[in-house]
N, C-alpha and C positions, 0 to 999 in steps of 0.2 A: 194384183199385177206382179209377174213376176219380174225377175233383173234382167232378164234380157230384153222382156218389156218396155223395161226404163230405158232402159241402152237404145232400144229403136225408137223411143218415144224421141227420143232429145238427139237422134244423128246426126239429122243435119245442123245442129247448134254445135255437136260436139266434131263435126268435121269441118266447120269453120272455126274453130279454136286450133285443131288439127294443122288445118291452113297456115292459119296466125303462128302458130309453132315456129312451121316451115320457114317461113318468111320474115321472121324475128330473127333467125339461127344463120339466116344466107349471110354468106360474109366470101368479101374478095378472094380472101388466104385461104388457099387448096386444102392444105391439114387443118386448120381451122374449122372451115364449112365441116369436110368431111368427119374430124372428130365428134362435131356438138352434133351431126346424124347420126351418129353409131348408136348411140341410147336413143335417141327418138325415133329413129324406126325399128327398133326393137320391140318396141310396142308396149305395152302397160296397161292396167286399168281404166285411168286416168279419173282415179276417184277422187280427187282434189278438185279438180273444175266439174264432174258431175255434182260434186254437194255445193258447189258455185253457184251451177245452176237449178238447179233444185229450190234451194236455198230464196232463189233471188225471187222465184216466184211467191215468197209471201209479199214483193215489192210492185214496183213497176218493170216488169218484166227486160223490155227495150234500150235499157237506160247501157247507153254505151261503156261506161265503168265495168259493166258487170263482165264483158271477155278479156279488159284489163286487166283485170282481178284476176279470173282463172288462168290467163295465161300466163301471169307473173308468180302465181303458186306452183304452176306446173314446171315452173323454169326454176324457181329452186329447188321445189322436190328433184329436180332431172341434176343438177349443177350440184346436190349434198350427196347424189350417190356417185358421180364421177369421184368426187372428193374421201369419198367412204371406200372406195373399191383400189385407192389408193393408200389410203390408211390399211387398209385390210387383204392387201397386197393380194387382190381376187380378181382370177381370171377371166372368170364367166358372169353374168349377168341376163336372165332372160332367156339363159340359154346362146345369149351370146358372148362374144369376148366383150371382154371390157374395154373401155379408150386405151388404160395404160396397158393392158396385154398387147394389144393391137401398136398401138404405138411404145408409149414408154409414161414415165410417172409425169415429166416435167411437161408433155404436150398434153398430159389427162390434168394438171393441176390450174394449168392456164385456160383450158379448154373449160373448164368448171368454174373457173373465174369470169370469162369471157359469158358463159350464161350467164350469170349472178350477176353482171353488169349488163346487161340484157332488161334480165327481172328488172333493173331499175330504170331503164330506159321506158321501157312500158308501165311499169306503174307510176310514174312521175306526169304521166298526160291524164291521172285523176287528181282534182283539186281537191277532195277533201280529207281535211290535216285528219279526223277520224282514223280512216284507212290507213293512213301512214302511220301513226302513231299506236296503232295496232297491230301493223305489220315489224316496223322495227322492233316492236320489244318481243315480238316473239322469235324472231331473227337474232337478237341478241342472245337470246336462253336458246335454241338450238345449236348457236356458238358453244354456250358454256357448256354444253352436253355433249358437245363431239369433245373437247377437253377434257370433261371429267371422263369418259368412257377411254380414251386414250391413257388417263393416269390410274385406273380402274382394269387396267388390263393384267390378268394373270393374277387379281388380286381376290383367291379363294375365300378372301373373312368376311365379305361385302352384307350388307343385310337388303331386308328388303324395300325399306324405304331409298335407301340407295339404288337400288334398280328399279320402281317405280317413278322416281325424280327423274332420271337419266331416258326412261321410253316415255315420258312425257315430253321432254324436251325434245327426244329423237323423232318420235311418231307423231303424237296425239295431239303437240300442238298444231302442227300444221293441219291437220283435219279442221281441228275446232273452228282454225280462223278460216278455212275455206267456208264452213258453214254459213259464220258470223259474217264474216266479210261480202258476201253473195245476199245479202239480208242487207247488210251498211249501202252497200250500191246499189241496189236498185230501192232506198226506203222504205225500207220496213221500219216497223214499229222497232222500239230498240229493245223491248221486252220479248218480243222473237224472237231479236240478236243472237241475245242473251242466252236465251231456252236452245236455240240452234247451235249456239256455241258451247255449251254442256253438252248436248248431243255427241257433237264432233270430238270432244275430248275425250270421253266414253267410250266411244267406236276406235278411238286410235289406240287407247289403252287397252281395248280387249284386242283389236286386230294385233299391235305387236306383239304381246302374248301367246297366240296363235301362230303368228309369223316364229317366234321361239322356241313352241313345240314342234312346230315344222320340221325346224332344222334337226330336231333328235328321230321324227316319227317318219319323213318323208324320206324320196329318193332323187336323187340328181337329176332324174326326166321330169318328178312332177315339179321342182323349184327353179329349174334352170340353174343350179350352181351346186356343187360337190355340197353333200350332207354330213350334218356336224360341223360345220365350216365356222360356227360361232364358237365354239366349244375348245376351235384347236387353234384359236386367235387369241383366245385369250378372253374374249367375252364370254361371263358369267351371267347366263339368263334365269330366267325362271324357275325352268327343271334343275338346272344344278344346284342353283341355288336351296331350293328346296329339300334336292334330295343332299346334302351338303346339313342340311337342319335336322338330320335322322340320325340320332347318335348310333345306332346300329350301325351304322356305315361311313359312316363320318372318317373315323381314323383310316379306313382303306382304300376310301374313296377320294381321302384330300393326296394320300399317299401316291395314288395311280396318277391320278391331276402333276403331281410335281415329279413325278419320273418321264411322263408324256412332255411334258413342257419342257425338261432338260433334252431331254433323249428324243424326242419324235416316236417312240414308242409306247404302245400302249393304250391308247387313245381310244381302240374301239373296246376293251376291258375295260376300260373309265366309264365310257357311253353304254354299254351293256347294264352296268349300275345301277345309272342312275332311271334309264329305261324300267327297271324293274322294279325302281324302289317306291312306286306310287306319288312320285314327283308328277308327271304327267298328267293323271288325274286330278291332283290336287292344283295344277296348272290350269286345266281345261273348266277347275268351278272357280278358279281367282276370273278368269276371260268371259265367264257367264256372269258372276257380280258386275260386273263393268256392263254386260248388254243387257240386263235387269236396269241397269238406270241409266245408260242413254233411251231405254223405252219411255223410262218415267218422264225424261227431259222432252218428249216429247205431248206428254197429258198438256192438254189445255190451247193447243196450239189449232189455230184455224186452219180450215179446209184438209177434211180430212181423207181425200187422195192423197195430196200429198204425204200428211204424214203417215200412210200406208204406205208409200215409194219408199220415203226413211226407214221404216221398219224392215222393208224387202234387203235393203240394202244391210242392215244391221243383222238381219236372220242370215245372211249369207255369208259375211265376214263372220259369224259364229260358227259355220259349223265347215267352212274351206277347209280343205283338202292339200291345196297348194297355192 
């Protein structure tokens, strides 16, 4: 089957989550409404509530928890990039403006709040402590992550377990417990959880990855957002990092980094670098170890359409484009 497959298989499930968005988001106040639409109809994936659902099907498929769930991951996934595109003082998104472009910082940071207390609005109409106590602690470490990457900024000596810690807590967690958590509500076994929630982890850590060479290898129409944009913020991904680990280049490359970063110049001399310096490749087999074993995390798991969907899904996040 392939992903678009999936995507039609699950429409109408995923156009009443769609719905449920909509109608979590309506609010009295004019700017309000209007802000928390600009990212939702912008459109997305919406690969957090498809591994939701997916997910739940090793359960009881019906169980009303389970568009709780998706929808209150979708609402913080949507409420930590208003909150990011503020920190990362970014215009675009999706190809669209962002809240605070469109308005200003202080209506995108309330607006971002105002989801996030949303999220909780809807997840609080599921009773079990499970789900909550799953969800807040990875809530808490996506917190510490957007902190540590804030103090992390422009800070060229970073290694790599420091950047692997930090797009865990950025990306990969929230994957994993959409998996887990879509498996928790509608009862499944908790040894599928479990297996589902490796998966998820796996798939987040290769996808940011991805999402990281993007930013060096794509173009502003295929990302929706000006290219290299991680690079001239101050975040230190993968490739730099890497090519940063190549004493060949090390000293002219850390050089061009702290004259761009003072001066605004220079930037695509830095990015030409590190482009050539085989960071890239060496980026694209760290993003295949990671989909090598969310495949593994899949062995053993019943019915196996489904975990032919998960595979589709993980073959596809490997080899994106944009």
């Amino acid at each position: 089957m392939s992903l678009a497959e999936i995507y039609r298989e699950l429409k109408s499930d995923l156009q009443i989550i769609e719905k449920q968005l909509e109608d979590v988001l309506s609010s009295d106040q004019a700017i309000l409404r209007q802000a928390a639409y600009q990212l939702l109809k912008a459109g997305g994936k919406r690969l957090r509530p498809l591994f939701v659902l997916l997910s739940a099907r090793f359960g009881k498929r019906e169980h009303p928890d389970i568009n709780r769930v998706a929808v209150t991951l979708e609402l913080i996934h949507m409420a930590s990039l208003i909150h990011d595109d503020v920190i990362d003082d970014a215009e675009l998104r999706r190809g669209k403006q962002t809240v605070k472009a469109r308005w200003d910082n202080r209506i995108a940071m309330y607006t971002g709040d105002f989801i996030f207390a949303k999220a909780l609005n809807v997840i609080g109409e599921v009773e079990s402590a499970e789900v909550h106590r799953i969800l807040s602690q990875a809530f808490r470490e996506m917190c510490l992550g957007e902190i540590v990457q804030i103090q992390d900024q422009y800070n060229w000596n970073q290694n790599l377990r420091q950047y692997l810690l930090r797009i865990k807590r950025k990306t990969a967690l929230l994957m994993a417990i959409s998996c887990r958590l879509g498996a928790v509500a509608a009862g499944a076994d908790e040894a599928i959880a479990l297996n589902l929630y490796r998966f998820g982890y796996y798939i987040g850590m290769s996808y940011q990855i991805v999402d990281d060479i993007l930013d060096f290898t794509g173009t502003e129409k295929q990302l929706g957002k000006p290219a290299a944009s991680d690079i001239k913020q101050g975040n230190v991904t993968l490739p730099a990092l890497y090519a940063l680990q190549d004493v060949k280049i090390r000293d002219e490359l850390l050089n061009r980094l702290k004259t761009a970063q003072a001066t605004g110049e220079g930037w695509n001399a830095a990015i030409r670098l590190i482009n050539e310096s085989g960071a890239i490749e060496r980026s694209r087999k760290l993003s295949d170890r990671y989909l090598q074993k969310a495949y593994a995390a899949l062995d053993g798991l019943p019915d196996q359409a489904l975990v032919d969907s998960f595979r589709t899904i993980a073959d596809n996040i490997g080899r994106r484009r944009y």
